[in-house]
N, C-alpha and C positions, 0 to 999 in steps of 0.2 A: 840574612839581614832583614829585618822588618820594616815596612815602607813606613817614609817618610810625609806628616801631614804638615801642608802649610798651615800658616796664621791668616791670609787674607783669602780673599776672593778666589785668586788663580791657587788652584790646585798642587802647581807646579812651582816647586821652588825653582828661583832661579831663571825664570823661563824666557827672562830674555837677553841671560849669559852676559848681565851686567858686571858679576863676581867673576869670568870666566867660565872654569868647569866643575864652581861648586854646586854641591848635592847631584851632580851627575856623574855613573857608573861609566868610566869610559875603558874599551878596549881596540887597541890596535893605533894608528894616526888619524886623531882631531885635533882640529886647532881650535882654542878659544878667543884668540887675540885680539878678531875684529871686532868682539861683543857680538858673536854670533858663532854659529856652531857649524861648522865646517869639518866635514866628514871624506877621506881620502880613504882609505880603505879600514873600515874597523864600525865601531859603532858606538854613543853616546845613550844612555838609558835612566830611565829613573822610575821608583816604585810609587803609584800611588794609594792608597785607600780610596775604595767607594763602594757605594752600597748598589747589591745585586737590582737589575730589572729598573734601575732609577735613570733616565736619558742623561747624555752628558755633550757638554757641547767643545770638542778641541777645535782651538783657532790658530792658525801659525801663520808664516809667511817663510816661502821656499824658493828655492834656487839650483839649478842644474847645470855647473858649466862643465866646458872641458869634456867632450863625452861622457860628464860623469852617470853612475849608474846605482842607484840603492832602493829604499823604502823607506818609509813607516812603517813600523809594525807598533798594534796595540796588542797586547796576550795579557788573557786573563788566567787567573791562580785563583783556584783551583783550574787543571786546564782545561781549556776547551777550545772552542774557534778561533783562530788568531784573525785579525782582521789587518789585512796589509793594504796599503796604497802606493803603487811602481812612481819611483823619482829616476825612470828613465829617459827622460828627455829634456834637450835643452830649452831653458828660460831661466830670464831675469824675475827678481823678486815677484813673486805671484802669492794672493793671499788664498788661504784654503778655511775652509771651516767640513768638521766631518760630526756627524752626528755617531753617538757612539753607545749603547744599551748593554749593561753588563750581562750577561748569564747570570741564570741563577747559582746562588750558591757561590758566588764570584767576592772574595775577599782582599783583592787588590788588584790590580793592572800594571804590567811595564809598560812604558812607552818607551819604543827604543828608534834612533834616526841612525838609518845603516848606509855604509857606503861601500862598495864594488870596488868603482875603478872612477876615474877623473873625478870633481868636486862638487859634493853636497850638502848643501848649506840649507838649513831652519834657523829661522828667530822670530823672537817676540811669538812666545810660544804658551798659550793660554788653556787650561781646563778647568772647566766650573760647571755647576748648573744653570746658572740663570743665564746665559747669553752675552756675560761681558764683552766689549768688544776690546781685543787686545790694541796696541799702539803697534805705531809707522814703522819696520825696519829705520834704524841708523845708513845713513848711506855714504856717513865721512866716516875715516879710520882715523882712530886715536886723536879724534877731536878735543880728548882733554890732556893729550901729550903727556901722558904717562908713562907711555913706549918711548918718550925722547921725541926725534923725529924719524920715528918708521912712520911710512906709506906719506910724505912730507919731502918735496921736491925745491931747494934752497938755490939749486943752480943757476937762478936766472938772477939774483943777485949780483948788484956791481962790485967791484973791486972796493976793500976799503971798506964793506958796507958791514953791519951785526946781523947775524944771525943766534941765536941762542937757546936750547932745550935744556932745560932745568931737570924735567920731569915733572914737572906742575904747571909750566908756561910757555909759549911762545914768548922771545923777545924780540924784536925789530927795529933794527933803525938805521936812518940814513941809505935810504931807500930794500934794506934787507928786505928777503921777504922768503913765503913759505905757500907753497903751491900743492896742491892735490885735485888730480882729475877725476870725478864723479859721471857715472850712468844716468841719465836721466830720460824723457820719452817727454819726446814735444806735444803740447796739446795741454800739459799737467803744471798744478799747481805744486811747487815743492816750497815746504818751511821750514827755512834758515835762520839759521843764531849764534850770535858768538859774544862772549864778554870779551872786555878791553877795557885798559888801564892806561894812560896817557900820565908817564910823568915829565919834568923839565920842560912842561909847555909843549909836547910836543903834537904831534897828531899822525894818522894811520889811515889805513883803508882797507876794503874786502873790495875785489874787484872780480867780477865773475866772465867769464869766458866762454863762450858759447861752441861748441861744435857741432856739424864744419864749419860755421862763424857767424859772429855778429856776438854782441854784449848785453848785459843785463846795467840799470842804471847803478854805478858804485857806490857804497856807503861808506860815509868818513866817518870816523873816531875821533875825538876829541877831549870826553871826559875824563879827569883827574881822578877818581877812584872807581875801582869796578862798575860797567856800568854793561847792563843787556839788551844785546841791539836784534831785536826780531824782525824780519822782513818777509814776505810772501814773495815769490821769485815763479813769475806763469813763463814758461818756457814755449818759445817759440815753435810754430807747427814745424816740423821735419831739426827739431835741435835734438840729436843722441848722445848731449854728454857738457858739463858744465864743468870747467878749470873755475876754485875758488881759491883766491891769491889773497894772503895776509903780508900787509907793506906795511913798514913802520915808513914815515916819511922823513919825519926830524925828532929830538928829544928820544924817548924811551919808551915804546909803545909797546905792551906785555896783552897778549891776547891766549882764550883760554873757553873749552867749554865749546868749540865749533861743532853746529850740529846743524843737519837738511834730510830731510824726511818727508816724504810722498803727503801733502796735504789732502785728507778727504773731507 
């Protein structure tokens, strides 16, 4: 099969597993669901073209849970040195940048992210020459509720209340609502967002949760047709984890597009 050349900048189609597991060669158990690449035992790979002896700069951002255990591996074709980087130990998203010089005689590269044993994860997965700097790991699942409501926790909901997954929206009301706990590291700025649609007058809120406790100030909703609420959210010294809670209060409050990402 002959490798694949982007149209933009990143090298890598794909690369930050917004499509899933398109243009990537996968073998064995990966998951793509989260918008990100999650390696259980097997490997995800993709061919790039680049020219011999030219510097290249890959940029990702990785993760090791679960005792998991794999690598990077980059191998060039024609072969020669493979250049591997060990994803044996645990951490939370951590951003890497490797410098990378083809061999000569060097006609293409795989990049391949391998997994062992327990879970490993790359995203936002960048290769070019000039130094781009890729974007934030996603750190909400199924923020645009495509999945329905996977990794989206509706139990705290009163009696009587709406809850509702389309596949395109959140809906909420009468105090319904839709919970998902996030990782986070006190000290840090994280950037949040979410659209919301208010009909029948009604209104909403994100209400964030701090653990082991204390709150972030809530944002109300209120506008009558889509509207984008961005907020900067600095988490407090010693906070390891943010509950962000979508409440419809009264009326029909349709919310959509939830995203929080490591502000740099």
């Amino acid at each position: 099969m002959s490798a694949k050349t982007a149209l933009t900048t990143n090298l890598l189609l794909n690369g930050n597993f917004s499509d899933g597991g398109k243009y990537w060669d996968t073998l064995g158990t990966v998951d793509y669901t989260r918008q990100s690449c999650r390696v259980i035992t097997g490997q995800a790979s993709q061919r790039v073209n680049v020219t011999p002896l030219v510097p290249y700069n890959l940029r990702l951002w990785t993760q090791v849970l679960f005792k998991g255990r794999g690598e990077l591996l980059i191998r060039p074709n024609p072969p020669a040195t493979d250049e591997r980087i060990l994803l044996d130990s645990f951490h939370v998203w951590t951003p890497r940048d490797i410098r990378y010089i083809p061999p000569a005689g060097t006609v293409f590269i795989t990049i391949a992210v391998i997994g062992n044993e327990g879970e490993v994860f790359t995203d936002e997965m960048h290769l070019s020459q000039d130094g781009s700097t890729p974007g934030q790991p996603e750190l909400i699942d199924n923020g645009d509720f495509s999945a329905f409501n996977s990794h989206w926790n509706t139990s705290a909901s009163p009696i009587n209340s709406r809850t509702h997954f389309d596949g395109s929206t959140f809906e909420a009301t009468t105090l319904g609502q839709a919970r998902q706990d996030v990782s986070v590291t006190g000290g840090q700025t994280y950037a949040f967002s979410v659209r919301s649609r208010c009909d029948f007058g009604g209104t909403g809120r994100v209400v964030f949760q701090l653990q082991p406790s204390g709150t972030l100030p809530t944002l109300t909703v209120t506008d009558a047709s889509w509207t984008l609420h961005p907020r900067d959210l600095v988490m407090p010294a010693g906070t390891t984890g943010c509950s962000v809670i979508l409440i419809g209060d009264n009326g029909a409050i349709f919310f959509d597009d939830a995203s929080m990402k490591l502000k740099v």
